[in-house]
N, C-alpha and C positions, 0 to 999 in steps of 0.2 A: 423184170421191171423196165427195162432199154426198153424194148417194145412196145410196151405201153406208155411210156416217157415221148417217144418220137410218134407215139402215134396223137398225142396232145394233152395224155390224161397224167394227172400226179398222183400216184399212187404213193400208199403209206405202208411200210413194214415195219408192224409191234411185233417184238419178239417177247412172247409172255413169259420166258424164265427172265428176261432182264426188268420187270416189273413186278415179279415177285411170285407168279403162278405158273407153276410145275407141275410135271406129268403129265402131260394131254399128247394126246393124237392126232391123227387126220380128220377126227370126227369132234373136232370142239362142242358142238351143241349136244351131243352123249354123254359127255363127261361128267365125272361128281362134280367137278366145281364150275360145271356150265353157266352159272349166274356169274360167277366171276367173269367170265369172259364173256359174256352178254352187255355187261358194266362195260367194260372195254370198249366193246363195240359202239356201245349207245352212246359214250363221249364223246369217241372217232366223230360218229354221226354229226354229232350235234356243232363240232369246231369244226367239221370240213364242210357242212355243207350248207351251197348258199341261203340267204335270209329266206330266199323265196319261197323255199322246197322245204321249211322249219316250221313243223305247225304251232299256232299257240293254244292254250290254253283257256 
């Protein structure tokens, strides 16, 4: 994360057992509970990124 921090970008680490979903691997999108952590993502999405790059509806 240093690396990316000095390179100018703000990167975010969810760790998904301290939000409630466990058991997963290196392959998040295989997983049984792959929409759990699609959800995850799709929040990240939506609060990190700017107004600009947010489509509406």
């Amino acid at each position: 994360m240093k690396f990316l921090e000095q390179a100018g970008v703000h990167p975010a680490f969810i760790k998904l057992g301290d939000i409630g979903i466990h058991g997963n691997g290196h392959m998040a999108m295989l997983e049984k509970n792959n929409m759990e952590i699609a959800e995850v993502m799709s929040r990240w999405l939506t609060k990190s990124l700017p107004d600009s790059l947010k489509k509406t509806k």
